[in-house]
BAFIMAR-113807 format. One line per field, with one value per residue: residue number from 0; chain; x, y, z of N, C-alpha, C in turn. Coordinates in pm, 1 decimal. Example, Ala and Ser with C-alpha at 12.3 -4.5 7.8 and 13.67 -1.06 7.14 Angstrom:
pos = (0:1);
unit = (A:A);
n_x = (1319.0:1285.0);
n_y = (-569.0:-225.0);
n_z = (780.0:708.0);
ca_x = (1230.0:1367.0);
ca_y = (-450.0:-106.0);
ca_z = (780.0:714.0);
c_x = (1320.0:1290.0);
c_y = (-330.0:3.0);
c_z = (780.0:787.0);
REM end
This chain:
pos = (0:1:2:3:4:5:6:7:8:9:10:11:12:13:14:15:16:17:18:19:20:21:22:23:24:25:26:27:28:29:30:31:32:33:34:35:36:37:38:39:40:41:42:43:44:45:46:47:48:49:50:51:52:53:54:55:56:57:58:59:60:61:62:63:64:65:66:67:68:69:70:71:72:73:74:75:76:77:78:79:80:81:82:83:84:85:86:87:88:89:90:91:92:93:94:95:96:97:98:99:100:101:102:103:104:105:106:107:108:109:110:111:112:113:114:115:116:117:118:119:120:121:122:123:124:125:126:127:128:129:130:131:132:133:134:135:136:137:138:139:140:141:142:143:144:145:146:147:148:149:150:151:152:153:154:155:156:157:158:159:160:161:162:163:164:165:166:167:168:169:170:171:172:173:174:175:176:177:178:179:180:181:182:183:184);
unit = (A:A:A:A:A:A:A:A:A:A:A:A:A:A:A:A:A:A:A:A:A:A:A:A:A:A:A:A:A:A:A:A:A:A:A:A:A:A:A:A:A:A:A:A:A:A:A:A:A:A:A:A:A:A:A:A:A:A:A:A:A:A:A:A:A:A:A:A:A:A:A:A:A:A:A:A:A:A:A:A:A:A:A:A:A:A:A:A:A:A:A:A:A:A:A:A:A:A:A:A:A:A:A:A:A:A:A:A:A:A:A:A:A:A:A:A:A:A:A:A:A:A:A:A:A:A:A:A:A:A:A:A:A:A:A:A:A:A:A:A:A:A:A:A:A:A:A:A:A:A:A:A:A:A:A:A:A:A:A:A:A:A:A:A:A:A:A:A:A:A:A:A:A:A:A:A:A:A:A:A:A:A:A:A:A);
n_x = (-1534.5:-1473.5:-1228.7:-992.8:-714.9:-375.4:-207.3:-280.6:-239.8:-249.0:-253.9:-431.9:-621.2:-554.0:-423.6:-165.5:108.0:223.7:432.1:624.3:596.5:454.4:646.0:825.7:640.6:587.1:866.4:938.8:751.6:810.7:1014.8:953.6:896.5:595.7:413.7:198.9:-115.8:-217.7:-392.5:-369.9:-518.6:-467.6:-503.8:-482.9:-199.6:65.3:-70.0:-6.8:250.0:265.7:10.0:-284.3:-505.9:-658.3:-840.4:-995.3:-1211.9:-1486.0:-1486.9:-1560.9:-1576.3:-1265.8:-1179.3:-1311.7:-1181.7:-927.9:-960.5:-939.5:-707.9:-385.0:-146.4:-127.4:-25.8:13.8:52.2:178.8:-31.1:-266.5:-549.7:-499.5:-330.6:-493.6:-766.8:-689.4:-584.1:-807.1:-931.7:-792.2:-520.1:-153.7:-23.9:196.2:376.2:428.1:573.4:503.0:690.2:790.6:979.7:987.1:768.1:543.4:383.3:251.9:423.0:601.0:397.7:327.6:585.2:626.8:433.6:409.8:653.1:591.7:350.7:452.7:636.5:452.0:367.4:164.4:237.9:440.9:723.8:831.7:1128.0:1206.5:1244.9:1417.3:1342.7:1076.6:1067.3:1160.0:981.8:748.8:778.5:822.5:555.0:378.8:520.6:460.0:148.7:-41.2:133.6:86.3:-101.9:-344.6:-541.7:-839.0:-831.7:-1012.2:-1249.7:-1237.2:-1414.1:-1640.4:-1692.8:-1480.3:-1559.8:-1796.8:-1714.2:-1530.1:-1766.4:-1861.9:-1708.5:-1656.8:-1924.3:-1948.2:-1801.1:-1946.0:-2040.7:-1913.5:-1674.3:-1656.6:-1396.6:-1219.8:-1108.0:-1154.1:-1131.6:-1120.0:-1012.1:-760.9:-685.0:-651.0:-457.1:-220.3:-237.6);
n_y = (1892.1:2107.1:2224.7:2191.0:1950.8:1874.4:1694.7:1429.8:1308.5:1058.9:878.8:650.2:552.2:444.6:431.9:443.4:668.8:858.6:1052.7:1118.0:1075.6:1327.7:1494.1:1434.9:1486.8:1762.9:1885.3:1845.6:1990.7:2259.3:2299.0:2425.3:2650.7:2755.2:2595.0:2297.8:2266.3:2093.5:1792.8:1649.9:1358.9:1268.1:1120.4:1003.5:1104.4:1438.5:1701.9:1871.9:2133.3:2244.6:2192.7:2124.9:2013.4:1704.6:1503.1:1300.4:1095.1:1057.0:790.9:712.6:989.3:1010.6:904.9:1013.9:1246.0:1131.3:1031.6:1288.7:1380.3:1469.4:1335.3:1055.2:970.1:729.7:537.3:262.6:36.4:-240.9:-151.1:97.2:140.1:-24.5:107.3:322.5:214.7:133.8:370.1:404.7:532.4:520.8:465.0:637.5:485.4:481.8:290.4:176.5:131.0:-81.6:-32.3:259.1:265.4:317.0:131.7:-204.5:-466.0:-594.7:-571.9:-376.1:-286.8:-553.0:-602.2:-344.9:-355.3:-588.1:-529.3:-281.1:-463.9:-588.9:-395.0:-245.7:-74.3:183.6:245.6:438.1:494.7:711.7:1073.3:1134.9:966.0:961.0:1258.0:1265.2:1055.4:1156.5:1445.0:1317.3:1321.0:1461.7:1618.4:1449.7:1374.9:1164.4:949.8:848.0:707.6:452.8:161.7:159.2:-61.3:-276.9:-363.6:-714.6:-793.1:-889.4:-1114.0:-1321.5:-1383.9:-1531.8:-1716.9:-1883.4:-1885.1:-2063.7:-2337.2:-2393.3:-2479.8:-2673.7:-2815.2:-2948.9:-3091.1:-2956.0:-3170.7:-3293.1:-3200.7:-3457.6:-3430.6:-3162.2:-2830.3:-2758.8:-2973.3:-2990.3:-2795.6:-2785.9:-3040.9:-2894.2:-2732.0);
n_z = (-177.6:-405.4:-514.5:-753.3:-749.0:-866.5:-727.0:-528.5:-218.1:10.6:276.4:416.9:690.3:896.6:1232.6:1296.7:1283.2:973.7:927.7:832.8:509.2:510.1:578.2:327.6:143.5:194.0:190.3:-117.7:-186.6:-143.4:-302.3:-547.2:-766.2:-770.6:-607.6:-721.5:-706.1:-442.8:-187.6:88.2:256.4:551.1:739.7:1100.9:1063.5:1120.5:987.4:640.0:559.8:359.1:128.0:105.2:381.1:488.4:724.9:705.5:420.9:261.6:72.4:-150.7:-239.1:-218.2:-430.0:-646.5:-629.8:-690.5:-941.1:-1123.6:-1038.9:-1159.5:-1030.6:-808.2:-512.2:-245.0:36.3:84.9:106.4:39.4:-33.0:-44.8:-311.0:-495.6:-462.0:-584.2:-891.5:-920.1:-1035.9:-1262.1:-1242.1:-1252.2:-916.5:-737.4:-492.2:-147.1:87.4:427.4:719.4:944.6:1155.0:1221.6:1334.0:1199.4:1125.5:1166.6:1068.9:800.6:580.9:398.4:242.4:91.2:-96.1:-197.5:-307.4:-456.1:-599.2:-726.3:-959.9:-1065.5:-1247.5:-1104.9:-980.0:-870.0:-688.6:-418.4:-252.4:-99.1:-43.2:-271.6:-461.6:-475.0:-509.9:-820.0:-954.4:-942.8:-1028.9:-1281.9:-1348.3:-1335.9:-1533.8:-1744.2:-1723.2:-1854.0:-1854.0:-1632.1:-1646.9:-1676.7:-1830.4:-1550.7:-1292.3:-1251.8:-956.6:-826.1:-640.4:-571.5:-743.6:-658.5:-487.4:-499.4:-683.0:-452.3:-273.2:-460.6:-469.4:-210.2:-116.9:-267.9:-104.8:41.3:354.1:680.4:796.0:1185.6:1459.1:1557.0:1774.8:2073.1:2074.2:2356.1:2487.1:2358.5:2457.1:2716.9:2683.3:2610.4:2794.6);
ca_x = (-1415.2:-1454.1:-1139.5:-907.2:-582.8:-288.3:-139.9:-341.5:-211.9:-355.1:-202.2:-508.2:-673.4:-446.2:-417.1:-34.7:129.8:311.7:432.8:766.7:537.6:431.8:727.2:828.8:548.5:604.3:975.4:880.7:656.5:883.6:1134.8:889.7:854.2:505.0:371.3:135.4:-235.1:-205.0:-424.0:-299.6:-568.3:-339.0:-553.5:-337.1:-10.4:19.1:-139.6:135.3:222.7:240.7:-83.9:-452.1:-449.2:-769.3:-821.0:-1045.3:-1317.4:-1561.5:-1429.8:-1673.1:-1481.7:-1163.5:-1180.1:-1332.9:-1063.9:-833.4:-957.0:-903.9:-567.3:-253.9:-75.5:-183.7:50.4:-3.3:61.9:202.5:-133.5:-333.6:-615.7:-489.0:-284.3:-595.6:-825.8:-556.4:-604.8:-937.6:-941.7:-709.2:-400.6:-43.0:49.2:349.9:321.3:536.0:477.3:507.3:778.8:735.3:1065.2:991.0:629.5:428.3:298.6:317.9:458.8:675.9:313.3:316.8:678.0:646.1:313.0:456.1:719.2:487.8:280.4:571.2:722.1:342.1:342.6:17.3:227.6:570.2:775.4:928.9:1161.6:1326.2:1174.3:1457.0:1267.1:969.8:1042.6:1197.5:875.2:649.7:768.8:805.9:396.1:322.8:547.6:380.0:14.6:-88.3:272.3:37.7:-242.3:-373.0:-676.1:-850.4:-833.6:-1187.2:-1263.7:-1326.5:-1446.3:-1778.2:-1676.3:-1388.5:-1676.7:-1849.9:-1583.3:-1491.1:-1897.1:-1904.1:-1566.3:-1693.2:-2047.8:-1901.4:-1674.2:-2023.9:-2033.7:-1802.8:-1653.3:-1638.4:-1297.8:-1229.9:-1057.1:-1227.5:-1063.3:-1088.9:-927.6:-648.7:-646.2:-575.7:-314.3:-103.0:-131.4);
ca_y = (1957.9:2176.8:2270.3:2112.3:1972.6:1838.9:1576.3:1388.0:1210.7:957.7:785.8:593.9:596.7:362.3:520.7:446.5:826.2:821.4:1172.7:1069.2:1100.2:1465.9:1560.6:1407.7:1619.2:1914.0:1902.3:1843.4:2104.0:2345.1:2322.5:2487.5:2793.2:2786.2:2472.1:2208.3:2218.9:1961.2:1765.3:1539.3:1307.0:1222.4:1065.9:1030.8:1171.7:1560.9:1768.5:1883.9:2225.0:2303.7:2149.1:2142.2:1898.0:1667.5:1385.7:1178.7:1164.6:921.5:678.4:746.3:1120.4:1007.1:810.4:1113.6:1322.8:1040.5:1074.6:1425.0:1443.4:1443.4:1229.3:1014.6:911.8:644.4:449.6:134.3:-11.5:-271.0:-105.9:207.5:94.4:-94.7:236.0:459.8:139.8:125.4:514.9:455.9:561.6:420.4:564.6:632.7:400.7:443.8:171.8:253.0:96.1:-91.6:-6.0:367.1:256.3:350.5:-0.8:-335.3:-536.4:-549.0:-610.2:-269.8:-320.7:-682.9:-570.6:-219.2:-420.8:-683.9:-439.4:-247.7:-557.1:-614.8:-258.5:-174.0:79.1:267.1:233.6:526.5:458.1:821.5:1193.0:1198.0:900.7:1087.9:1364.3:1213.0:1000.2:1276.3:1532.2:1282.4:1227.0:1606.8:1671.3:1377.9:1308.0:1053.2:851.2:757.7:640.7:294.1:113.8:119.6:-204.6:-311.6:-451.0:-829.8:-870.6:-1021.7:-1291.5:-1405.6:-1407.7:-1592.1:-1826.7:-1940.5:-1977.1:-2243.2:-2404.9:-2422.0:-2531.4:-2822.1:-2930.2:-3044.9:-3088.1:-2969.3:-3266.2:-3229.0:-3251.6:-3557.9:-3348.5:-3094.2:-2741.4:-2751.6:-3117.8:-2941.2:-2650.9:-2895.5:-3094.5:-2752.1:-2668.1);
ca_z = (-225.1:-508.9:-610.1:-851.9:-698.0:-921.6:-643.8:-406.2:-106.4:77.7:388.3:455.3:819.9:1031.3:1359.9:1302.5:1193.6:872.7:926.8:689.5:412.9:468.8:544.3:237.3:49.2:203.6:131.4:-246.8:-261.7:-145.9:-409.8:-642.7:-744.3:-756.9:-556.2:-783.8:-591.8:-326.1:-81.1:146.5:292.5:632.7:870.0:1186.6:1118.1:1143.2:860.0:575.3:594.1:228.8:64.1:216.6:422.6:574.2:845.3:604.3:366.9:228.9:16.9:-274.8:-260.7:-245.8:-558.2:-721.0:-663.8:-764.2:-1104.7:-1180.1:-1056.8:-1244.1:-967.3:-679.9:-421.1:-130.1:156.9:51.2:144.2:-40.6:-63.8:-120.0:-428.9:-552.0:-509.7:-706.1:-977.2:-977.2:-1136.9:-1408.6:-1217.4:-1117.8:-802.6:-655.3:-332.3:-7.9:153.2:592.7:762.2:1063.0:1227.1:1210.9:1417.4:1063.9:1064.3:1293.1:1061.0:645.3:480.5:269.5:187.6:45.7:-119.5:-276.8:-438.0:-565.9:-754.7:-848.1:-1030.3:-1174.1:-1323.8:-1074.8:-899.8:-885.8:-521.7:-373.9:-87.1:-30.9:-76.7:-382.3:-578.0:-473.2:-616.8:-935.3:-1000.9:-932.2:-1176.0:-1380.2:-1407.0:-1344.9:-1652.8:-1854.1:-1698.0:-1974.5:-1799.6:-1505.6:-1656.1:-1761.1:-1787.1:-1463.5:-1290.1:-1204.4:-853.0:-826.0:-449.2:-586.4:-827.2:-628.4:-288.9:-541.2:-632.0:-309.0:-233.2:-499.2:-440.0:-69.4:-104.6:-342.0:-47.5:136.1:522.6:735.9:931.9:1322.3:1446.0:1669.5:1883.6:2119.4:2152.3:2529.1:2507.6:2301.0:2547.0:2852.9:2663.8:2571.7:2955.0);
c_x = (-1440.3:-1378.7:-1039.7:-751.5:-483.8:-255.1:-250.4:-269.1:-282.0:-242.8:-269.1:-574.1:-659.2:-441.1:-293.6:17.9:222.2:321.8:550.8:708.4:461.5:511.6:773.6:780.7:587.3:772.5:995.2:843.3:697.6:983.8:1049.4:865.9:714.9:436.3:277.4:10.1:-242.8:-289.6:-359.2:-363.9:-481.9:-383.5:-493.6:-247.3:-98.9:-13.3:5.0:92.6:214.3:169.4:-197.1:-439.2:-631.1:-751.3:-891.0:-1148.0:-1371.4:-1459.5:-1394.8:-1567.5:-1342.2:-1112.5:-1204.0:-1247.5:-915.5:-853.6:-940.4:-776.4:-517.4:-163.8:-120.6:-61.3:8.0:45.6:73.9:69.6:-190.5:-457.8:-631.9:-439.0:-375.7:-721.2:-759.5:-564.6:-708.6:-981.1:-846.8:-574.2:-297.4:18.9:169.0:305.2:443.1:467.9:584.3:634.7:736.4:869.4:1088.6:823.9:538.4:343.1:345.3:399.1:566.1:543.9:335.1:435.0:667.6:483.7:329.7:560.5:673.5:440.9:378.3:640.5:567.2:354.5:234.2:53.1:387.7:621.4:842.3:964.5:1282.5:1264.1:1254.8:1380.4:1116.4:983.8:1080.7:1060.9:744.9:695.2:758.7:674.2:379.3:411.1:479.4:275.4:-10.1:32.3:209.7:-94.7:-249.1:-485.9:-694.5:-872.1:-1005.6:-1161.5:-1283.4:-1367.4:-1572.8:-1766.7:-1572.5:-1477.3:-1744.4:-1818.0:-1578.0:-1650.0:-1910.6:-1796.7:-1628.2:-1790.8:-2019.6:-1832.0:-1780.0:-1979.1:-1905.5:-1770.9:-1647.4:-1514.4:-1348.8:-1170.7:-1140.3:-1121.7:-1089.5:-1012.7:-764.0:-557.3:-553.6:-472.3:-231.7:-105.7:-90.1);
c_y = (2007.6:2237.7:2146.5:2093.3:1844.9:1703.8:1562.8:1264.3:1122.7:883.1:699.0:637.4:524.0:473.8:476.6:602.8:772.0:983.3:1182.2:1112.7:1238.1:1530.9:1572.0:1568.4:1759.5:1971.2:1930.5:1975.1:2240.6:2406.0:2379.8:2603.8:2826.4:2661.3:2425.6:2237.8:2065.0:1897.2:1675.1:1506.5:1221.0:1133.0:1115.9:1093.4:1335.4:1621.2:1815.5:2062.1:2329.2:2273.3:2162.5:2024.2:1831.2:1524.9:1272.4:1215.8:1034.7:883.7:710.0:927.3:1148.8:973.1:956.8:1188.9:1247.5:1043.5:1173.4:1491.2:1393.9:1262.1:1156.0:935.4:833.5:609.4:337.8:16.2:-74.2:-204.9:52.2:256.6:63.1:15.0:312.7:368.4:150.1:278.5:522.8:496.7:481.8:502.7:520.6:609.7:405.7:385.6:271.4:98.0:68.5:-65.9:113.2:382.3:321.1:205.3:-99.0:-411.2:-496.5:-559.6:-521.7:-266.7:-437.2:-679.1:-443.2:-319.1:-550.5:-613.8:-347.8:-341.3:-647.2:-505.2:-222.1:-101.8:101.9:309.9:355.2:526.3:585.7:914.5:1149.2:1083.4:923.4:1171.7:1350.5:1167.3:1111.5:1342.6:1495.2:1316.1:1350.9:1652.6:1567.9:1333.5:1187.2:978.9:734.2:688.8:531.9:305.8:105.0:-31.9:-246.1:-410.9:-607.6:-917.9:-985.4:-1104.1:-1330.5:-1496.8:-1546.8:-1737.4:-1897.9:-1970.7:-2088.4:-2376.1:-2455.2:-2473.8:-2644.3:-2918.3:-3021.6:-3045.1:-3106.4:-3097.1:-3189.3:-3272.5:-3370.2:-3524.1:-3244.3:-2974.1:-2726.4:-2859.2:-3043.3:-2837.3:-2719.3:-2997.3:-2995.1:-2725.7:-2742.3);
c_z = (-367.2:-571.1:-643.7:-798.4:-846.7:-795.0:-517.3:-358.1:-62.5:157.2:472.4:576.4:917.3:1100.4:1369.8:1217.6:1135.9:818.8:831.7:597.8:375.8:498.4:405.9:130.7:59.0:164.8:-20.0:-264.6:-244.7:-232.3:-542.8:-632.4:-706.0:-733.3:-605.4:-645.6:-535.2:-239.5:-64.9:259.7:433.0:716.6:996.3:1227.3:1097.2:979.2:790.8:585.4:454.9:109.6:191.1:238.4:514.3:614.3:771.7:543.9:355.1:128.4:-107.0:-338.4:-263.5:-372.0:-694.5:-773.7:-733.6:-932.2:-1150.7:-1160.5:-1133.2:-1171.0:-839.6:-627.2:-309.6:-99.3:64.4:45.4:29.7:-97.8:-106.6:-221.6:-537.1:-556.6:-605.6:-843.2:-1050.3:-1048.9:-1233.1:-1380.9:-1163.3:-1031.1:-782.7:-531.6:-246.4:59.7:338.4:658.0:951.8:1202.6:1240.2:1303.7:1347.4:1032.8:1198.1:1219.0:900.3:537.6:348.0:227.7:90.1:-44.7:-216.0:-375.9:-513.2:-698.8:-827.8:-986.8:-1060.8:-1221.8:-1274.5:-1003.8:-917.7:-724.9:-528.4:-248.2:-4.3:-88.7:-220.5:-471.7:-573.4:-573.4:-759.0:-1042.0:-1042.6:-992.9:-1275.0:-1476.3:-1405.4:-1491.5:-1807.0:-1767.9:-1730.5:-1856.4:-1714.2:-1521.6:-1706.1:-1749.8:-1619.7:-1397.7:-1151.7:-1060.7:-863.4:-700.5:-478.6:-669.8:-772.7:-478.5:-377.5:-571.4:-562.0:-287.2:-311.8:-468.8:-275.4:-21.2:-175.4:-232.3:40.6:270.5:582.9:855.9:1066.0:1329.0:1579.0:1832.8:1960.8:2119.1:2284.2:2558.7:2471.7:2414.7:2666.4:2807.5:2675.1:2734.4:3033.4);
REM end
């Protein structure tokens, strides 16, 4: 991708559609006179009809473009909160709703308002606090930025390997799961 977009999407690559969210966008981006450069990384749901729109990318290239925009928006998603972090930005996170069949369960709800109420992201639960938030950061950039928040998959892996190699041999249980199996039936 070689051109320069102002707002990047991201709805991850659940094979659940979270077509709410480009409507969303595309509603947004309509009310402008002259529509902010847009992608909107959709996976799944259907492509938006008023930004460039793609099914997925590498990772490594998503991140990229995460740093050069103005605003990054996501999927309620841990890891897609925690990418948008790790470049210095606080996204605006809709988290997917599992009573709308955007998710199985309330994880990205109960997970969006976590990090909202750490300051590692900003909830929007309706196009209008959408669009509120989002001009906000397109009219002040700098608004959405922080320190990036550095990964720590390998010293927590690490962690847990010494914590776990300290606990010494795993007992056997006295129980058998097939013994267990034939009590329960």
């Amino acid at each position: 991708m070689t051109q320069d977009y102002r707002i990047i999407v991201s709805l991850g690559t659940d094979f659940h559609r979270f077509d709410r969210l480009v409507d969303w966008v595309d509603e947004w981006l309509e009310s402008f006179e002259s529509p902010p450069s847009t992608l909107v990384q959709h996976g799944a749901s259907r492509s938006p009809r008023m930004a460039q729109g793609i099914d997925r990318m590498p990772r490594q290239d998503l991140l990229a473009l995460y740093r050069q925009a103005d605003l990054v928006v996501v999927q309620g998603g841990p890891g897609s909160i925690l990418d948008a972090r790790e470049t210095g930005h606080l996204p605006v996170a809709v988290p997917r709703l599992p009573e709308l069949q955007e998710v199985v369960d309330s994880h990205q709800v109960a997970f969006t308002q976590a990090m909202h109420r750490q300051g590692e992201a900003v909830m929007a639960s309706s196009l209008e606090e959408l669009m509120r938030l989002g001009s906000a950061v397109l009219a002040d950039p700098a608004s959405a930025r922080t320190l990036p928040r550095r990964p720590g998959g390998a010293a927590a892996a690490e962690r847990l390997e010494r914590v776990v190699t300290g606990l010494g041999p795993v007992p056997r249980p006295r129980v058998s799961l097939r013994r267990l199996r034939q009590v329960w039936l």
